[in-house]
Residue frames relative to the residue before (quaternion, step in Angstrom):
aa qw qx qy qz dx dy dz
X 1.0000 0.0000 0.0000 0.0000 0.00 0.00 0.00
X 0.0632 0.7678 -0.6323 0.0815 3.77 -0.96 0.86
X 0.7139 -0.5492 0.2430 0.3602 3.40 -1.61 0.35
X 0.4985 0.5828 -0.4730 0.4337 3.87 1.95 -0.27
X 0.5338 0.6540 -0.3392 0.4151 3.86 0.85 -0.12
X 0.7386 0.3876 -0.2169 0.5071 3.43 1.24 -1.47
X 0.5380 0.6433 -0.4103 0.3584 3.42 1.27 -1.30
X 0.8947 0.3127 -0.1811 0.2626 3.69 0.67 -1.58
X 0.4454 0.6570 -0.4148 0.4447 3.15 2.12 0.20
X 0.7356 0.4682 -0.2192 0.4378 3.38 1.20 -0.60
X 0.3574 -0.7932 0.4035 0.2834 3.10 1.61 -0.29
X 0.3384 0.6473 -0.3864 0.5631 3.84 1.56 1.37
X 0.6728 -0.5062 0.4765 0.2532 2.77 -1.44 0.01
X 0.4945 -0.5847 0.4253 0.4824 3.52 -1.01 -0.14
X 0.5483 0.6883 -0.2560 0.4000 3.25 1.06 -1.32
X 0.6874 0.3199 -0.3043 0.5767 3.72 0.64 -1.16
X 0.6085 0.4240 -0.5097 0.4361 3.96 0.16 -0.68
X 0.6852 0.4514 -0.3694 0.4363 3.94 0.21 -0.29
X 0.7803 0.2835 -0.4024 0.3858 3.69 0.54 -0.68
X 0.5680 0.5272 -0.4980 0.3891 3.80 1.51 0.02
X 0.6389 0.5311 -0.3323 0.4465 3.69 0.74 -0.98
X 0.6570 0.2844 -0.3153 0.6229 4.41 1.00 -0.37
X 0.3224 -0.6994 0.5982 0.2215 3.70 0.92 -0.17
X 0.3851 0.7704 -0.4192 0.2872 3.74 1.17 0.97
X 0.7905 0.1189 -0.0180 0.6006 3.67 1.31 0.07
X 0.5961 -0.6137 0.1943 0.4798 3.46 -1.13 0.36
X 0.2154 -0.8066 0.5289 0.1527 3.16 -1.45 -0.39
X 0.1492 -0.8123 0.3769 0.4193 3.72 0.13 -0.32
X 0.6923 -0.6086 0.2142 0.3231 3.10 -0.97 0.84
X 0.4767 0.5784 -0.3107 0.5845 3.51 1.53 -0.62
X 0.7820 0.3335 -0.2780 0.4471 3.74 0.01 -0.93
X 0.7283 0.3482 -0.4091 0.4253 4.00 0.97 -0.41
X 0.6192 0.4885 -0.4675 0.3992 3.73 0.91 0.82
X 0.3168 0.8216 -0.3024 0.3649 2.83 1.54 0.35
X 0.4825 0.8134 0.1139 0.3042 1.94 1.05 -2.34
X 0.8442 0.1718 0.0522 0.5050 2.93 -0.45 -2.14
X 0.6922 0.5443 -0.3792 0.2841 3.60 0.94 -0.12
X 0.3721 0.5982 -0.3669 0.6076 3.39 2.24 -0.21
X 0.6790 0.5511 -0.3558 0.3297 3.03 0.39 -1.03
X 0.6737 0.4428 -0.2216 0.5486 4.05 0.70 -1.67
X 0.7939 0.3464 -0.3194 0.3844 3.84 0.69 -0.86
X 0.4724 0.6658 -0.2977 0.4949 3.82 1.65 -0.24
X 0.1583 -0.7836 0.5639 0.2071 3.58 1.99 -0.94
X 0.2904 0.7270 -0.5556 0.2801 4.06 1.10 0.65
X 0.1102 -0.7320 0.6723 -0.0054 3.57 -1.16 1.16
X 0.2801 -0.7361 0.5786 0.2121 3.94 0.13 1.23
X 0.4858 -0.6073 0.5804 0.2413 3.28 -1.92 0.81
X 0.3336 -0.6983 0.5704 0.2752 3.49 -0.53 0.91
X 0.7621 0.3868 -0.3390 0.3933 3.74 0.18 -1.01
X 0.5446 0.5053 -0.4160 0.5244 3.91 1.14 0.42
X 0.7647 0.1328 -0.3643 0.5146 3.12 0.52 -0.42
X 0.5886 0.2558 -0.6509 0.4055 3.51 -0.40 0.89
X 0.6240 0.3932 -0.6105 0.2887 3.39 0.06 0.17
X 0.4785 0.4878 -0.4820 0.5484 4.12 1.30 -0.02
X 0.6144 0.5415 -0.4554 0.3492 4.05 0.01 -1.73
X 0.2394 -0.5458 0.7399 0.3119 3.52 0.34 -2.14
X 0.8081 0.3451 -0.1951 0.4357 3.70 1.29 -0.03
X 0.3180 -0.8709 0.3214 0.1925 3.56 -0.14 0.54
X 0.3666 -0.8182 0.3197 0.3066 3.37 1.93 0.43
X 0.3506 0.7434 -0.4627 0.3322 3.63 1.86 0.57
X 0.3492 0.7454 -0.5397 -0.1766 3.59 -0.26 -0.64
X 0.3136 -0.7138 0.5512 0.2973 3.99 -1.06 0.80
X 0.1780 -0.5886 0.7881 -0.0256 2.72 -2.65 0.48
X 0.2620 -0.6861 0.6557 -0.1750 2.45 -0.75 2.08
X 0.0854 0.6772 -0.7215 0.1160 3.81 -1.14 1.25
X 0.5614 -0.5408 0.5700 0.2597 3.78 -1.50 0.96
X 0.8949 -0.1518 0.0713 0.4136 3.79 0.25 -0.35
X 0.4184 -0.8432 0.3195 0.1087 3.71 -0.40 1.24
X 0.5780 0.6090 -0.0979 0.5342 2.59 1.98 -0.75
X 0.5486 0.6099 -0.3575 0.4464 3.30 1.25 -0.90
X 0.6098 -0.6984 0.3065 0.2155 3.85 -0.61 0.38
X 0.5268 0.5546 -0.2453 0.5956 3.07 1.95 -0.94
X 0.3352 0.5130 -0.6025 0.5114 4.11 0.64 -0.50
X 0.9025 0.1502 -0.3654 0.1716 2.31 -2.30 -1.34
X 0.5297 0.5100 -0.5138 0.4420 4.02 0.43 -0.81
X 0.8199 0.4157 -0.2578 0.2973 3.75 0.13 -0.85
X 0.4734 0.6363 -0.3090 0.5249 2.95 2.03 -1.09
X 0.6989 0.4562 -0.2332 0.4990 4.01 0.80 -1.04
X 0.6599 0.4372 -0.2658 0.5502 3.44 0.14 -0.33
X 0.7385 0.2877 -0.3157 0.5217 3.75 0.67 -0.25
X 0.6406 0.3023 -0.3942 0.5856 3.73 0.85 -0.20
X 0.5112 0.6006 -0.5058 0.3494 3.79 0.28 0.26
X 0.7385 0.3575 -0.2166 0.5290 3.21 1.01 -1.05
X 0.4454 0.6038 -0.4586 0.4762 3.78 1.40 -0.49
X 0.8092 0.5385 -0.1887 0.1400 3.37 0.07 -1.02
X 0.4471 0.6044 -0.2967 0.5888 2.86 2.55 -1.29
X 0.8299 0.4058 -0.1583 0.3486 3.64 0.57 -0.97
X 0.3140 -0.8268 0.4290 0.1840 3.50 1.97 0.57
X 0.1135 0.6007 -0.5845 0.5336 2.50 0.72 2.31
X 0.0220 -0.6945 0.7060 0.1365 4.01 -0.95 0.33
X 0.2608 -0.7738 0.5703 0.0890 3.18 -1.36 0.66
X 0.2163 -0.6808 0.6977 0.0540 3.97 -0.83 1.21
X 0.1749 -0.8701 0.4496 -0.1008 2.80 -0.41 1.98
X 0.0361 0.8593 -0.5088 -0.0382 4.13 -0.03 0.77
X 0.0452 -0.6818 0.7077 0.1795 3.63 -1.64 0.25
X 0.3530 -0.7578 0.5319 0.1348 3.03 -1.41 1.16
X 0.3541 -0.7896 0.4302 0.2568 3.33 1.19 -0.22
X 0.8656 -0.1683 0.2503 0.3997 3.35 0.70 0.53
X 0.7397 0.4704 -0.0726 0.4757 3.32 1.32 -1.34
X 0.5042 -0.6945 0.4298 0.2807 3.15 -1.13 1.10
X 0.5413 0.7012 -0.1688 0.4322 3.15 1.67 -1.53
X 0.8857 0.0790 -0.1476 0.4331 3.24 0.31 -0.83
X 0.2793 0.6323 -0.5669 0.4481 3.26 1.37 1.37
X 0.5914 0.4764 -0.4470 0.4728 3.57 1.28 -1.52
X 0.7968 0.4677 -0.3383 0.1788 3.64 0.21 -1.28
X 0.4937 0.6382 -0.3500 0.4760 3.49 1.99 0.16
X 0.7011 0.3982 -0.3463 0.4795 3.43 0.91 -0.76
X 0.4585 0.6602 -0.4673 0.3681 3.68 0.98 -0.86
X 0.5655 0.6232 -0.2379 0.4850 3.52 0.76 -1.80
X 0.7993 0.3922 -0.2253 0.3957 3.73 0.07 -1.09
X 0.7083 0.4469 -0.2455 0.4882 3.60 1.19 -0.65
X 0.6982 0.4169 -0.3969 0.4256 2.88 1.47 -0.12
X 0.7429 0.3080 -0.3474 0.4823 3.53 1.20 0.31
X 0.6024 -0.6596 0.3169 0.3188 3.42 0.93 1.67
X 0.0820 -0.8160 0.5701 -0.0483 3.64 0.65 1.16
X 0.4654 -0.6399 0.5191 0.3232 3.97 -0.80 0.38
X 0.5878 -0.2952 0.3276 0.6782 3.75 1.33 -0.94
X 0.4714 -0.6591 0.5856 -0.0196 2.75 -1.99 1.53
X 0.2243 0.7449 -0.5996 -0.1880 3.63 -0.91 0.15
X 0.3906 -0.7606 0.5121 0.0811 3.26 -1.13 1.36
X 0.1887 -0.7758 0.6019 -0.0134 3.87 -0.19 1.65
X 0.5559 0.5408 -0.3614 0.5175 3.84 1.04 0.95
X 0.3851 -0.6291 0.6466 0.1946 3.30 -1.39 1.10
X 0.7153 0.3444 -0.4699 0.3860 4.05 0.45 0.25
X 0.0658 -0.8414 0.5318 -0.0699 2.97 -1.30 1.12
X 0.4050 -0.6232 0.6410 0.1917 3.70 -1.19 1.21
X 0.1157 -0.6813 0.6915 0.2102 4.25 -0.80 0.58
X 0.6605 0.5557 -0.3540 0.3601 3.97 0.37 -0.06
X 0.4903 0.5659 -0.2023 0.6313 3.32 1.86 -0.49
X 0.6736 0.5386 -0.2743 0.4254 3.22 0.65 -1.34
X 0.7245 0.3671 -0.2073 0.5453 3.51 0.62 -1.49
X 0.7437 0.3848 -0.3314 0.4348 3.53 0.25 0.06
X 0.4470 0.4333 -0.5002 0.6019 3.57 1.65 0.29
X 0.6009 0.5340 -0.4510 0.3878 4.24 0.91 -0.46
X 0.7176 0.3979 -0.3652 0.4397 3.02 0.49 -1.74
X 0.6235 0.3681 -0.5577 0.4059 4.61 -0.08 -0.57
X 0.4496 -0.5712 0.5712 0.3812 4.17 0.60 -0.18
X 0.4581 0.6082 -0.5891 0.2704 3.73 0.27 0.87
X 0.2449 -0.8577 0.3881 0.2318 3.49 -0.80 0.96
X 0.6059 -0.6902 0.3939 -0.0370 3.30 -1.25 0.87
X 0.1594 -0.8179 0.5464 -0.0848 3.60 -0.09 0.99
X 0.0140 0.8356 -0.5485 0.0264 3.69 -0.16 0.86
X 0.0041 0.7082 -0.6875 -0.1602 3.74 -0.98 0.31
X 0.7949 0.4771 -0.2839 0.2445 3.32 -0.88 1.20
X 0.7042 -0.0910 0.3249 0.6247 2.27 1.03 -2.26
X 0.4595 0.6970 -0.4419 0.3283 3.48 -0.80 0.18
X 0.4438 -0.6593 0.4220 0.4362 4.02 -0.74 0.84
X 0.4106 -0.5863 0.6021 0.3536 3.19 -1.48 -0.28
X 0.3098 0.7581 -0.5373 0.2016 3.62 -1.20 0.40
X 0.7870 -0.2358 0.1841 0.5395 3.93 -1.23 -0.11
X 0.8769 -0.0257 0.0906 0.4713 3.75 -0.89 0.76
X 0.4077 0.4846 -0.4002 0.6624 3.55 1.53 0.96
X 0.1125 0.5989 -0.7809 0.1373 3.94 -0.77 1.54
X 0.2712 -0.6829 0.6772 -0.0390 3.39 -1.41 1.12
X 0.2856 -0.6348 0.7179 -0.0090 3.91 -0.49 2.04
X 0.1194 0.7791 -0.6070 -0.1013 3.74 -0.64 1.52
X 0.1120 -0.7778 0.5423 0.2972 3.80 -0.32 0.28
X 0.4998 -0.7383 0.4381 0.1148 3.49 -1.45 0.82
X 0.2714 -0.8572 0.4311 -0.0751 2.73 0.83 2.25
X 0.5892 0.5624 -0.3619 0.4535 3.74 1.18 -0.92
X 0.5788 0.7045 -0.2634 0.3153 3.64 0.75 -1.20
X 0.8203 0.3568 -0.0429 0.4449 2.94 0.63 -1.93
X 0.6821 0.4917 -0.4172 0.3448 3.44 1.11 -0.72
X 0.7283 0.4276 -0.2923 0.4487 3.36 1.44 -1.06
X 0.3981 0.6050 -0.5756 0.3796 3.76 0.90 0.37
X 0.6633 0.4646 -0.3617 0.4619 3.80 0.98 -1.52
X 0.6417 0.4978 -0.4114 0.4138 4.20 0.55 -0.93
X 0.4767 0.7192 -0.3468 0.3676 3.92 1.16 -0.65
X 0.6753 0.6234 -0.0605 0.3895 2.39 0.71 -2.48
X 0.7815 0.3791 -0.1979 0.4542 3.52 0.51 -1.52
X 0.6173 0.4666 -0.3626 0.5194 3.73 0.62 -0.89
X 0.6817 0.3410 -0.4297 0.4841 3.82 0.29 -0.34
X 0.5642 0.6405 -0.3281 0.4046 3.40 0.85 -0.15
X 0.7363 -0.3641 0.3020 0.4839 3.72 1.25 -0.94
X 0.7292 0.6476 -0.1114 0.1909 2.55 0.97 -2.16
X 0.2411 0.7522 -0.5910 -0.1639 3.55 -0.68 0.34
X 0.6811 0.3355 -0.4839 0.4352 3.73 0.55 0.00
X 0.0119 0.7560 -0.6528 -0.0467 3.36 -0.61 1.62
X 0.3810 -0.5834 0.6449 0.3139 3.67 -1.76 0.31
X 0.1436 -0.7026 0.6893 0.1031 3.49 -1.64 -0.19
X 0.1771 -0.8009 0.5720 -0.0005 3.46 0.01 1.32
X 0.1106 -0.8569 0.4900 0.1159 4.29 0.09 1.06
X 0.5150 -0.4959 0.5463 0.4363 3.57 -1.49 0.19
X 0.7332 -0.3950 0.3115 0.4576 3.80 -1.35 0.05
X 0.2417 -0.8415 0.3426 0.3406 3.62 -0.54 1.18
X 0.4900 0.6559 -0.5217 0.2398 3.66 0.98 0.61
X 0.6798 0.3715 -0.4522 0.4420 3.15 1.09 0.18
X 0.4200 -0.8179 0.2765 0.2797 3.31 -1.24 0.52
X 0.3003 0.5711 -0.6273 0.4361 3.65 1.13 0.87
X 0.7471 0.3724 -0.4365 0.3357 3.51 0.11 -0.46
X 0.6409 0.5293 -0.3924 0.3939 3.81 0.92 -0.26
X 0.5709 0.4793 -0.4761 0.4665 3.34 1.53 -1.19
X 0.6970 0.5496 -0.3637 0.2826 4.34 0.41 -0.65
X 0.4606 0.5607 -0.3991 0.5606 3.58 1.86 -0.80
X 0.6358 0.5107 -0.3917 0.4260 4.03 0.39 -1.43
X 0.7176 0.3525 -0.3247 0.5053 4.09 0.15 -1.27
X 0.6312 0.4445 -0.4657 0.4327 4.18 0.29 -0.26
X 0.6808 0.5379 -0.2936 0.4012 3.71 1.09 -0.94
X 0.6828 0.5002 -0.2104 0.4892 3.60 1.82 -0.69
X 0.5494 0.5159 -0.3579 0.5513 3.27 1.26 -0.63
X 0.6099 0.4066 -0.3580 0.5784 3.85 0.59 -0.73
X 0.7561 0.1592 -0.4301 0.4669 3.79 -0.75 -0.24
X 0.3670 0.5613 -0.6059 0.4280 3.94 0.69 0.09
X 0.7416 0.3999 -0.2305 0.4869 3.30 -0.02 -1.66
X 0.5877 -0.5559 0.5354 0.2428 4.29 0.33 -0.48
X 0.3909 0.4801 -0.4612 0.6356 3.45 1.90 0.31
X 0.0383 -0.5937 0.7931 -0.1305 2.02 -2.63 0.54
X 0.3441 -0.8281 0.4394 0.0531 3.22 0.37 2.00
X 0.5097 -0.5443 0.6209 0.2417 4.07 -0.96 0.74
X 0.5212 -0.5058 0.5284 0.4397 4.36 -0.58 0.79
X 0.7766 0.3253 -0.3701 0.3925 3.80 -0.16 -1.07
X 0.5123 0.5574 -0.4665 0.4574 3.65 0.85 0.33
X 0.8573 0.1601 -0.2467 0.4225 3.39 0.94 0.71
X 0.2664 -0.8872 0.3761 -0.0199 3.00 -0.29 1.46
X 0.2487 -0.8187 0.4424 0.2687 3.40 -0.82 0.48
X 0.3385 -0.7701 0.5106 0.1778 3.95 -0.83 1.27
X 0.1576 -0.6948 0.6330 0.3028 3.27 -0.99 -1.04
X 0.7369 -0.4653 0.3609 0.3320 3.69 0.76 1.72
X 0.7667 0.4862 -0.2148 0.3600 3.97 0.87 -0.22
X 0.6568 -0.2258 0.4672 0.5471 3.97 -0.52 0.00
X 0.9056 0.3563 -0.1336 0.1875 2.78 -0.59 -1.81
X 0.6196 0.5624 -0.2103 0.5056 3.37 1.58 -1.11
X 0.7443 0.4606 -0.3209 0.3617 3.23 1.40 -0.84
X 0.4471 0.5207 -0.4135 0.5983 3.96 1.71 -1.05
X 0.6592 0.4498 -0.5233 0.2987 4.39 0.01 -0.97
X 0.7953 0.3619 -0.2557 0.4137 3.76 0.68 -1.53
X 0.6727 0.4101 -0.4009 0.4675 4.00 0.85 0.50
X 0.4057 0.6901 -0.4249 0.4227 2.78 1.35 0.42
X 0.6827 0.4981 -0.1132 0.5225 3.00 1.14 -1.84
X 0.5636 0.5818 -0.2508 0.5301 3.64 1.05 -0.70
X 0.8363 0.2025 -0.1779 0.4774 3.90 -0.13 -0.28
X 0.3815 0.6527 -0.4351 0.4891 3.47 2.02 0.61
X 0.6263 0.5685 -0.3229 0.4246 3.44 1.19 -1.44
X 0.6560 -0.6167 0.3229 0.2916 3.38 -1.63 1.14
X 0.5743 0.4996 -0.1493 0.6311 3.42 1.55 -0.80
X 0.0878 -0.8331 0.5400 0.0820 3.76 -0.32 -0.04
X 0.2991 -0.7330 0.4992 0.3522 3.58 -0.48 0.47
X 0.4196 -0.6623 0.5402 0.3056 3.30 -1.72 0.83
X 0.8430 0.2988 -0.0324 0.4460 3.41 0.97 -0.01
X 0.0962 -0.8460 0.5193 -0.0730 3.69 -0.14 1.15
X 0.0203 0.6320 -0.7747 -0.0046 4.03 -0.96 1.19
X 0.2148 -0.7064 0.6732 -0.0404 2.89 -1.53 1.19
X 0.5387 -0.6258 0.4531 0.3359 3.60 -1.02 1.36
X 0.8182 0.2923 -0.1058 0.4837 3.90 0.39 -0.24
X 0.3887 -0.5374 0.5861 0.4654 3.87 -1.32 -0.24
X 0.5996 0.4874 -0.4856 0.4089 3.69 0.50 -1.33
X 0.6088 0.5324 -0.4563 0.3712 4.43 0.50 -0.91
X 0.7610 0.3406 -0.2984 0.4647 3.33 0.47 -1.58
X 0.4235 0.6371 -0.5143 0.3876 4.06 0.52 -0.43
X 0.6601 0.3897 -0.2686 0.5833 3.91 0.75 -1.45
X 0.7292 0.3850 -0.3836 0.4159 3.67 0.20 -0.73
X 0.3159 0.7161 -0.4486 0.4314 3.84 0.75 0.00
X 0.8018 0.4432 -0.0509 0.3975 2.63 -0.14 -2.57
X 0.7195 0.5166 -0.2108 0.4136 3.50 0.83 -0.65
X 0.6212 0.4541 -0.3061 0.5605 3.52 1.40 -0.63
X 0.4007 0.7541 -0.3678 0.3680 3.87 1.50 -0.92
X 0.7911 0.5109 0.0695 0.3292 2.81 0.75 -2.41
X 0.6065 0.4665 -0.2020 0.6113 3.43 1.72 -1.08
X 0.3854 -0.6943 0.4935 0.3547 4.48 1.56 0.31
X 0.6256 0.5848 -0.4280 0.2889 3.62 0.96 0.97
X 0.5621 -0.6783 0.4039 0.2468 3.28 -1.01 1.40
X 0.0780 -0.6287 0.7732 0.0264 4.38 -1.12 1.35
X 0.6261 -0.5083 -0.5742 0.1411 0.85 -1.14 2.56
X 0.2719 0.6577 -0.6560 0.2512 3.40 -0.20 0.60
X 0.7544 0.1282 -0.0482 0.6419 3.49 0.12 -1.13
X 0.9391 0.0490 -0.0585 0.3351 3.50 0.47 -0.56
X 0.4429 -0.7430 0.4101 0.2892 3.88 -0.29 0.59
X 0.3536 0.7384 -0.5575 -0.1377 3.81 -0.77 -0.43
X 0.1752 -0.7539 0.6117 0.1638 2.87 -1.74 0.51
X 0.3793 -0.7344 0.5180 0.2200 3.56 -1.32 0.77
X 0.2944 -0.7064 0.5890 0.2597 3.57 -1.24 0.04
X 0.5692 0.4628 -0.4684 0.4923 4.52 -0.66 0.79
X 0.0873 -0.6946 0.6831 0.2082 3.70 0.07 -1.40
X 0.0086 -0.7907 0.6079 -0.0717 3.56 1.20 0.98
X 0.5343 -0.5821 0.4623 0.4024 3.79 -1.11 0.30
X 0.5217 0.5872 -0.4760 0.3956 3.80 1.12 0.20
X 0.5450 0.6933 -0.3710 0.2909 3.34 1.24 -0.93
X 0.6977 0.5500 -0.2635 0.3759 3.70 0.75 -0.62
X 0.6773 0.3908 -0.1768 0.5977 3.46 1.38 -0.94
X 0.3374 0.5923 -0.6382 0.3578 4.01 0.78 0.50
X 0.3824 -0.5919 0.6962 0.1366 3.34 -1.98 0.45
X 0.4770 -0.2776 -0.6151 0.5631 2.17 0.24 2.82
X 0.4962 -0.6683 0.3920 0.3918 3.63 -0.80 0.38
X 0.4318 -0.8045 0.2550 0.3184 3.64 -0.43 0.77
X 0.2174 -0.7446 0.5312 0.3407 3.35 -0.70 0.54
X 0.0058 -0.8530 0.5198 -0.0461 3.88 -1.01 0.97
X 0.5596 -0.6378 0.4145 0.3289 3.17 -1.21 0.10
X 0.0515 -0.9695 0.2368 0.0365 3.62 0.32 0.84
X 0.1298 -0.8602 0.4856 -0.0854 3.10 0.02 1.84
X 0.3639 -0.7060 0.5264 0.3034 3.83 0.19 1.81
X 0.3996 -0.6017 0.6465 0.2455 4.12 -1.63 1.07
X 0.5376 0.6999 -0.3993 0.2484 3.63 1.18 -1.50
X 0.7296 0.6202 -0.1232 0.2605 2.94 1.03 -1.83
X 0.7167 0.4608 -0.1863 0.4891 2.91 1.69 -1.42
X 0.6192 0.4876 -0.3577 0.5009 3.24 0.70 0.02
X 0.3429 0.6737 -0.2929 0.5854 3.50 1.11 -0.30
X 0.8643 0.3689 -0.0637 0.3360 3.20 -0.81 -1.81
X 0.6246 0.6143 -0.2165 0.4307 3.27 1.71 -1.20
X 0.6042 0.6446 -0.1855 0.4301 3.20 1.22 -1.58
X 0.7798 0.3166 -0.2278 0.4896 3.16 0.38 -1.18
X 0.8291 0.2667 -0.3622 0.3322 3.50 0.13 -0.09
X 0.4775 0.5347 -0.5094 0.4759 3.11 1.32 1.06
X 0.6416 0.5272 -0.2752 0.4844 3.60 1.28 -0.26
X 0.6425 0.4735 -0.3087 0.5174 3.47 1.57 0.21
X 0.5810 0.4949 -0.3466 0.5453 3.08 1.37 -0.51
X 0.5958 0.4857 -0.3637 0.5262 4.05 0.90 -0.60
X 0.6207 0.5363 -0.3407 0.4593 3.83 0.64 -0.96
X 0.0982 -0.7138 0.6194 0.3118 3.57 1.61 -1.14
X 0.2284 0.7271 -0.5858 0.2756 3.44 0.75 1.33
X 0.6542 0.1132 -0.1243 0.7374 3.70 1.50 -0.59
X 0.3854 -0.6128 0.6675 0.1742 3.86 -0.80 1.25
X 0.7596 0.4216 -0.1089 0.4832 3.25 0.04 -1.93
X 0.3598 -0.6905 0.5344 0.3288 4.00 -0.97 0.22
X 0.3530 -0.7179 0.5992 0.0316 2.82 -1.85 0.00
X 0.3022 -0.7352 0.5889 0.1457 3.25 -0.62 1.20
X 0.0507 -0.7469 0.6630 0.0006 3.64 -1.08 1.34
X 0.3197 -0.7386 0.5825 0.1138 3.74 -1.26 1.46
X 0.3045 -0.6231 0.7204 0.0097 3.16 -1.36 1.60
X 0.3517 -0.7191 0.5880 0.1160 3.77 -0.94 1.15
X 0.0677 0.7088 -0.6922 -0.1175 3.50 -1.20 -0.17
X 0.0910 0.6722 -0.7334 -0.0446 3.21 -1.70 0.14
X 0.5794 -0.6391 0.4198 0.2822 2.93 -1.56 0.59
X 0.1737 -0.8612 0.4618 0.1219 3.62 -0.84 0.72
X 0.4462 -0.7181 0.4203 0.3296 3.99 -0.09 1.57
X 0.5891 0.5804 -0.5267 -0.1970 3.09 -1.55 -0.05
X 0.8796 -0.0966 -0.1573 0.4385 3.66 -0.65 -0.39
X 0.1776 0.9281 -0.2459 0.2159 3.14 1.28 -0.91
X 0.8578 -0.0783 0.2135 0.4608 2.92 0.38 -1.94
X 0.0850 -0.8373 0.5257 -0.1241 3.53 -0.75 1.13
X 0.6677 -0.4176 0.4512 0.4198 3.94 -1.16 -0.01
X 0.4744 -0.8151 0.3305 0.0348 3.16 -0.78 1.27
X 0.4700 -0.7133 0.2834 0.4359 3.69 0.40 1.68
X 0.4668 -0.5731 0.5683 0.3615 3.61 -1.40 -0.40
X 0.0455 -0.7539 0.6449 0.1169 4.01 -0.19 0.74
């Protein structure tokens, strides 16, 4: 089956059956349902790896995320192949877990199947990979981190915002011994969130104690390990923000477990507003940065940068705000 089959079932050219099926020129709308109706009754399934070898483009484009498992993915993971898909785009989808290594071995993967343009929803990063995703001219979506430059757009979310909305939040609240539970500090969203908890405190005239700040690893587990360590300490905080929901979720489970009452004895905030956040036992109160969006926001300005609708990049702002709920309250008298 080929397009000289559709052209004469539809009674078209070839030329037009190609620019409606790549969606590569105009058409009128009357003549591409035509079109598409040779097409559904022809039962025609186009070779993808022909037509990029005609396009020059392989309609591939990757997504790269730090953990699949983590709850905030898949919302973002969906919202970016939603819009991939309107625009018959597939998407080779990787998690690095954390790992620089097997970030290189994600992008390696992508260059070897001539990706159209990558965006990378991960704070770990390979700069030799990077420049050598510049130097083939493939363009590049970052969230976090990453330079700026030709066919390089950078998704920034306003980590400063959201942490010092939750330190606000708590000091009007009572609080003054507050904890800060961080994401791993090798990456650098989690330092840029340790830096805004340290600024919001000397804002406020505080001046957390070192063991008031713990280092996680973004997981359950990292979070229930460092509140563990946290309600060991002779002095206990009345209050705990945590660089993530999946962190505070573990720190929960851990205050549960220690027979202490959130927020009675203890406060926490999270940082995503994953859709779990509402159905915790207290419901959580977090800083809530929409995934849909990012992934969204990502999409498109990797599909402008492929269109070479924007040559030069572009820096796109993710909001946050903080989002009340049980969680947190006025700190008991001890």
């Amino acid at each position: 089956m080929n397009i000289a089959e559709i052209a004469k079932r539809a009674n078209v050219s070839t030329a037009t059956v190609s620019r409606t099926l790549n969606q590569s020129g105009p058409v009128k709308a009357t003549t591409a349902r035509k079109v598409w109706r040779a097409v559904t009754e022809l039962n025609y399934y186009p070779n993808s790896h022909a037509r990029a070898l005609v396009s020059g483009r392989s309609r591939l484009i990757g997504l790269i995320v730090s953990d699949i498992t983590n709850p905030f993915f898949p919302e973002l993971i969906r919202a970016f192949q939603d819009l991939a898909t309107q625009k018959q785009y597939d998407v080779l989808l990787t998690s690095t877990d954390y790992l620089t290594a097997r970030m290189t071995e994600c992008l390696r993967r992508m260059l070897e199947r001539k990706v159209d343009g990558v965006a990378m929803m991960t704070s770990e990063m390979d700069l030799g990979l990077i420049k050598e995703l510049s130097r083939r001219n493939v363009p590049i979506v970052f969230m976090d981190v990453g330079q700026m430059g030709p066919r390089m757009s950078h998704v920034a979310i306003d980590y400063g915002n959201g942490v010092r909305q939750a330190v606000d939040h708590l000091v009007a609240l009572g609080h003054r011994n507050i904890a800060f539970i961080t994401g791993p500090l090798d990456l650098h969203s989690a330092r840029t969130r340790r830096q805004a908890f340290l600024d919001g405190m000397r804002h406020h005239g505080l001046a957390p104690d070192r063991k008031m700040l713990r280092e996680g690893t973004h997981t359950a587990e990292g979070g229930e390990k460092a509140m563990h360590a946290l309600l060991r300490l002779s002095k206990r905080p009345t209050a705990v923000v945590c660089s993530n929901d999946w962190t505070a979720i573990g720190a929960l489970h851990a205050t549960h477990a220690a027979h202490l009452d959130v927020p009675g004895d203890i406060s926490v905030v999270g940082f995503d507003d994953i859709p779990l956040a509402r159905y915790t036992n207290p419901p959580l109160t977090t800083v809530q940065m929409t995934a849909s969006e990012v992934g969204a926001t990502a999409f498109q300005a990797l599909f402008r940068l492929i269109g070479e609708e924007a040559v030069e990049g572009d820096v796109y702002q993710i909001p946050t705000r903080l989002i009340a709920r049980g969680s947190t309250a006025k700190p008991r008298r001890r």
